[in-house]
N, C-alpha and C positions, 0 to 999 in steps of 0.2 A: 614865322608861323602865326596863324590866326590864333586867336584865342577860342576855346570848344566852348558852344552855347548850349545856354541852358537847354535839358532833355528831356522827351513828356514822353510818354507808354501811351499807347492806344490799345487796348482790346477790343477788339471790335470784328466784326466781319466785313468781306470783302465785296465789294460792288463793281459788278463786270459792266456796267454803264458809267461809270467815274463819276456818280451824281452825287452818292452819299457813302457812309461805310467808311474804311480807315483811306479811303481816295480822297473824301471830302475833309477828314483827318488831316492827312498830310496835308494836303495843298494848302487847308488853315493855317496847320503849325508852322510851314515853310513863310508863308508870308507874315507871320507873324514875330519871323526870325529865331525861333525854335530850331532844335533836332528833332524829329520825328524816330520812334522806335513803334514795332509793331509785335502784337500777341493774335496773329489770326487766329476767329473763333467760325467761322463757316466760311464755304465759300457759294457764293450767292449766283444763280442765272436771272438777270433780268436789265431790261432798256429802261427807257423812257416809261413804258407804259406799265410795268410792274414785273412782279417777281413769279418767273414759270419754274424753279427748283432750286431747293439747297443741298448744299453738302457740307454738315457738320464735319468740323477739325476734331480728331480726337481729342477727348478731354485732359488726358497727362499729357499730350502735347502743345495744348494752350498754355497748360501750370509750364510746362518747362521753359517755356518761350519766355512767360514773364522773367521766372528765376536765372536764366540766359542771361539778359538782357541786365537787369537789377541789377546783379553779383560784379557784371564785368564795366560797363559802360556807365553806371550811375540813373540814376533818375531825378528830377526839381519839381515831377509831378506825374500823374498818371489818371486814366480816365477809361470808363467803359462805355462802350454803344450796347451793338447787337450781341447778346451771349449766349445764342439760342436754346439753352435745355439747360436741365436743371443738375445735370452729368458735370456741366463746362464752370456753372455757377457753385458747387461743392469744392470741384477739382481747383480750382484757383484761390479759394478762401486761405486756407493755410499758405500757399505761395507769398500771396498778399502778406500776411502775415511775417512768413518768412524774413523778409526781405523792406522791409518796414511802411508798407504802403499803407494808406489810412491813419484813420483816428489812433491814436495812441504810436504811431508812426514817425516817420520824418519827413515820409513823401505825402501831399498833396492828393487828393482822393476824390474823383469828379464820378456820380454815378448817374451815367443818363442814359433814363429805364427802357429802354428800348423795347415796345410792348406793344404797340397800336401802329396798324399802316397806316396813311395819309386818311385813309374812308374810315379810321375807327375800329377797326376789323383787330381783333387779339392775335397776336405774331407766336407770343409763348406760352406753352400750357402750363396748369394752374401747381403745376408743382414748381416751374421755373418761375414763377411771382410770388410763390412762394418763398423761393430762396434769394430773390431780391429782397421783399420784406424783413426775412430772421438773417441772413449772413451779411450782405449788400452793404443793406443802410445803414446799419449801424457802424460802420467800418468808415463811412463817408464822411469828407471834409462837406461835399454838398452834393445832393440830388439835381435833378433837372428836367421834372416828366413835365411832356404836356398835357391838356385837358381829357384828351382821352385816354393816355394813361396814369393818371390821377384817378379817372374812372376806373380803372381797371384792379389801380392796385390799393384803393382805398374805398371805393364803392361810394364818392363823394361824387355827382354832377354837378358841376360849375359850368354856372348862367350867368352869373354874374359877381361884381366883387365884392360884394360879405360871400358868397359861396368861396370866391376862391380864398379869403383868410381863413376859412375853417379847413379847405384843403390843405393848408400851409400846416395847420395846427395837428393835423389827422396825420400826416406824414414827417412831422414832425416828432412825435408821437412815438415814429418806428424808431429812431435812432440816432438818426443823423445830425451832423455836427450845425449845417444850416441845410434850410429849402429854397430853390426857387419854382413858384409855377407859374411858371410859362403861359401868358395870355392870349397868344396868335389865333385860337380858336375860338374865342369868347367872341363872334363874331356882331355879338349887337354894342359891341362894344365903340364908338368912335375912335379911340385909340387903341395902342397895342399895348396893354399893360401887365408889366412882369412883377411878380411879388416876390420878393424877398426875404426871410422870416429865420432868426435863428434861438425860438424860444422865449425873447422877451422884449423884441421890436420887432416892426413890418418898415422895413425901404420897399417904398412903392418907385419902379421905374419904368415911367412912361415912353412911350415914340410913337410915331407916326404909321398908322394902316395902310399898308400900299394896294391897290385895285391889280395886283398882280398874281399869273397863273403858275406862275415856275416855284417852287419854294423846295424843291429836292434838297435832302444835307440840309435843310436850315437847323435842324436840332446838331446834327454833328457840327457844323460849325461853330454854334454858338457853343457848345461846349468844351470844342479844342481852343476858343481862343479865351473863353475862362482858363482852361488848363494851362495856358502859355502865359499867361499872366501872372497865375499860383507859381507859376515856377520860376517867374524871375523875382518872387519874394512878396508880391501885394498881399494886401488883407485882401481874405472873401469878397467883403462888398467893392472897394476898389476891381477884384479881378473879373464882377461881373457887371461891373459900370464901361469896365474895359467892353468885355464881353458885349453887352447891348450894343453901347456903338457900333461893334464892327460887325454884327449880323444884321444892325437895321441898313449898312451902307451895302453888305454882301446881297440884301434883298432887293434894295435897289437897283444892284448890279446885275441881277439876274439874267440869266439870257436861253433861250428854247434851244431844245437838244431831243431830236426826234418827233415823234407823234405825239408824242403827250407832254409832259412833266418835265421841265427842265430844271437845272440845278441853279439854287443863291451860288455868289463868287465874289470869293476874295481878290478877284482880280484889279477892283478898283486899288490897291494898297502900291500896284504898279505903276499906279499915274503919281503916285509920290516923289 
């Protein structure tokens, strides 16, 4: 018999275009020779070109799913995306707890603020960033918003990089054990550069800007294969050094899927 590989949790919602959401989840954590476990929190209608309707999971059935899954199967780390309300984000605090996810925990704790569509546009209402801010981050091994959720949930706009260290420090601020903000939208930027901050140093990690239209799942990826990393034991910065690399090559890899927006892929990992 094989030996069973390390197990990561995704809470996240579901993506009926396979671009992003716990799709873009697994197929990470698969290639990154993880188990995939899943906590659906909505389920979502939308293609390529955007999202026409959700359907929230009920909220004690997100909590039960984690505690499902925790109790019997194990966990090496766990992560959130989409949590869509503020019902889903109470409901699962104490599970988290329960079950030793987070800070003061044993499991690994990725929270990637899932808040702003591709255009910037606010996803969850101000109670639900709410409870990202007081329940979430505190509880987090590390956050992972991009620039316009960074906007959102810290009222910092980042232009540039002294903007983004004070972002790092502002969300740092709320809890959490480290931060990264995420530079792909700092667009006058020549590079793409990610900051990394946990209170009393900044790992600045740079890569490469690609002139590319597809970036669907880039945040869910980059954040499952931090998760995959926590759980096979790395420190923070190692598991988002891991991390960088494999969503600057999943970008490159990108490939168009419909009318619009197609999805980064981890499928380069198959040429190995």
């Amino acid at each position: 018999m094989t030996a069973t590989p390390p197990r990561v949790l995704t809470i996240a919602g579901s993506d009926s275009g396979g671009g992003a959401g716990i799709q873009a989840d697994l197929r990470t954590l698969f290639a990154c020779g993880v188990h995939g476990c899943v906590a659906l929190t909505a389920v979502t209608v939308q293609n390529s070109l955007g999202v026409t309707g959700v359907a929230e999971i009920p909220a004690e059935t997100v909590a039960a799913q984690i505690i499902s899954v925790a109790e019997d199967i194990g966990l090496q780390a766990a992560k959130t995306g989409m949590l869509a309300s503020a019902r889903i984000i109470e409901a699962i605090t104490p599970a988290l707890d329960r079950v030793g996810i987070g800070r003061g925990g044993r499991t690994p704790f990725v929270v990637d603020p899932v808040s702003a569509s591709m255009h910037g546009d606010q996803l969850l209402a101000d109670s639900a960033l709410e409870g990202l801010r007081g329940l979430l981050f505190p509880r987090a091994t590390l956050v992972t918003p991009n620039l316009d959720e960074v906007r959102l949930i810290t009222g910092v706009t980042v232009k540039d990089r002294d903007d983004q260290r004070v972002a790092a420090q502002a969300l740092h601020a709320m809890g959490p054990e480290w931060v990264l903000v995420k530079g792909g939208h700092m667009w006058d930027d020549p590079e793409c550069l990610d900051l990394l901050y946990n209170g009393r140093e900044f790992i600045e990690l740079p890569g490469p800007r690609y002139d590319v239209k597809h970036t669907h799942g880039s945040g869910d990826t980059l954040a499952s294969s931090i998760s995959s990393a926590l759980a096979r034991g790395a420190s923070v910065p190692e598991a988002v050094r891991f991390g960088k690399d494999f969503i600057v090559r999943s970008v490159a890899a990108a490939y168009p899927l419909g009318a619009g927006v197609g999805p980064v892929s981890p499928f380069w990992r198959l040429d190995r």
